[in-house]
C-alpha positions in Angstrom: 66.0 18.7 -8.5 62.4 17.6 -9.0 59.9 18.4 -7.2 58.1 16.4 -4.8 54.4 15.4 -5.6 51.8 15.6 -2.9 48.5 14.6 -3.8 45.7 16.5 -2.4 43.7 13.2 -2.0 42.1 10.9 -4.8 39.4 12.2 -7.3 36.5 10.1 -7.8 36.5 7.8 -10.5 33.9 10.2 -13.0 35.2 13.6 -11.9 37.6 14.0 -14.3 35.2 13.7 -17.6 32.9 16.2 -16.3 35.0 19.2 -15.6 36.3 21.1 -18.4 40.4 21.2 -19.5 40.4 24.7 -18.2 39.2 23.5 -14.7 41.4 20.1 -14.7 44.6 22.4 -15.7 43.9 25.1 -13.6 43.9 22.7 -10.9 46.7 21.0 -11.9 48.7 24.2 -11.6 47.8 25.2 -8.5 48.6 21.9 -6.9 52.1 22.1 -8.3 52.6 25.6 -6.9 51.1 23.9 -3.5 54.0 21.6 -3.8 56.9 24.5 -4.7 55.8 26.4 -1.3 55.6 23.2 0.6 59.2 22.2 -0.4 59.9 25.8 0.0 61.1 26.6 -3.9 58.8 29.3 -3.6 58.0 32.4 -1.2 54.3 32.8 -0.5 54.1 35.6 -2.5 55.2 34.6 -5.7 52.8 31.8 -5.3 50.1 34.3 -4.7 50.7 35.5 -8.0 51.3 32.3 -10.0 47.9 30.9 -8.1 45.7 34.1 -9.1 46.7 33.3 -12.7 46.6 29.5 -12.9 42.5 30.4 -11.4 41.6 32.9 -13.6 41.3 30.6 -16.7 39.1 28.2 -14.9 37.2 31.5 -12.8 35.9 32.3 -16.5 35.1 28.7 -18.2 33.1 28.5 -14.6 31.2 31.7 -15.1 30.5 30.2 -18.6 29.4 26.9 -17.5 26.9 28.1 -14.4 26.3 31.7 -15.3 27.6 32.9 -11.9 29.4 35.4 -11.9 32.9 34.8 -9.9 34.9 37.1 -7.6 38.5 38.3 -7.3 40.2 38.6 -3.9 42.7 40.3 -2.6 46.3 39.0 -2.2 45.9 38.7 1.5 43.0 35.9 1.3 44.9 34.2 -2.0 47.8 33.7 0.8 45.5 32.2 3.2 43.9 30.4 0.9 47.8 29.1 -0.4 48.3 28.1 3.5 44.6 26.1 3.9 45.4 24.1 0.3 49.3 23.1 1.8 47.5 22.0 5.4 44.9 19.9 3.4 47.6 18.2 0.8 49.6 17.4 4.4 46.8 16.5 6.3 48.3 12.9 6.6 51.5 14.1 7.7 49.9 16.5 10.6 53.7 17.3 12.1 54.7 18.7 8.6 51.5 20.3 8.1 52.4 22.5 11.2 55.4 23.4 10.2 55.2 24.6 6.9 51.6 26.3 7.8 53.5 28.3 10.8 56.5 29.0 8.3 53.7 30.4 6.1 51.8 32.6 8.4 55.2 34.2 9.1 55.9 34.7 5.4 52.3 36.6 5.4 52.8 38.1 8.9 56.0 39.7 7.3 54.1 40.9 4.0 51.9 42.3 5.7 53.9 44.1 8.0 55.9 45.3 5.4 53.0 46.6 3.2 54.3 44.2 0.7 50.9 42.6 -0.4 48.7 44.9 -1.7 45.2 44.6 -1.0 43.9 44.6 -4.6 44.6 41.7 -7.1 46.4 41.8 -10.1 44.5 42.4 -13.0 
């Protein structure tokens, strides 16, 4: 079954030339990961995972491009940052954007309580 497409809202008309492929791709793989958890075809932290990797190409052709260095951060703020991208993508659809935000900050509750997300990233 395919999965459902959610766009995160509508880039302006000139965005697209400026940013680099690594940039454009990264972001495209992050907001199909976005739409995995919010279908629920994947756990929060798998998508932690799969999201650290899908940034790291365009973390580095960033550093290239301004000379600033970037940051890694742990799994715990990937996962929150997973949550903030699925509440923006359903901001038009606030009832759903409850939901599956709730259903993830039980997911990250339950990591967490578990000792299941490590507080390092993987390198």
């Amino acid at each position: 079954m395919p999965t459902k497409t959610y766009p995160a809202g509508k880039p302006a008309p000139n965005a697209a030339p400026a940013l680099p492929k690594a940039v454009l791709l990264g972001l495209q793989q992050k907001q199909a990961i976005i739409n995995q958890v919010i279908d629920g075809h994947l756990p929060l932290s798998e998508a932690a995972g799969r999201f650290q990797v899908a940034h790291q190409a365009a973390r580095v052709c960033l550093e290239r491009a301004t000379g600033v260095p970037g940051h890694t951060i742990d799994n715990e703020a990937v996962c929150r940052t997973i949550i903030g991208w699925v509440y923006l993508t359903l901001i038009d659809r606030p009832e759903q954007a409850d939901r599956v935000s709730e259903r993830l900050e039980v997911e990250l509750r339950d990591l967490l309580n578990r000792n299941a997300l490590s507080k390092t990233p993987p390198h």
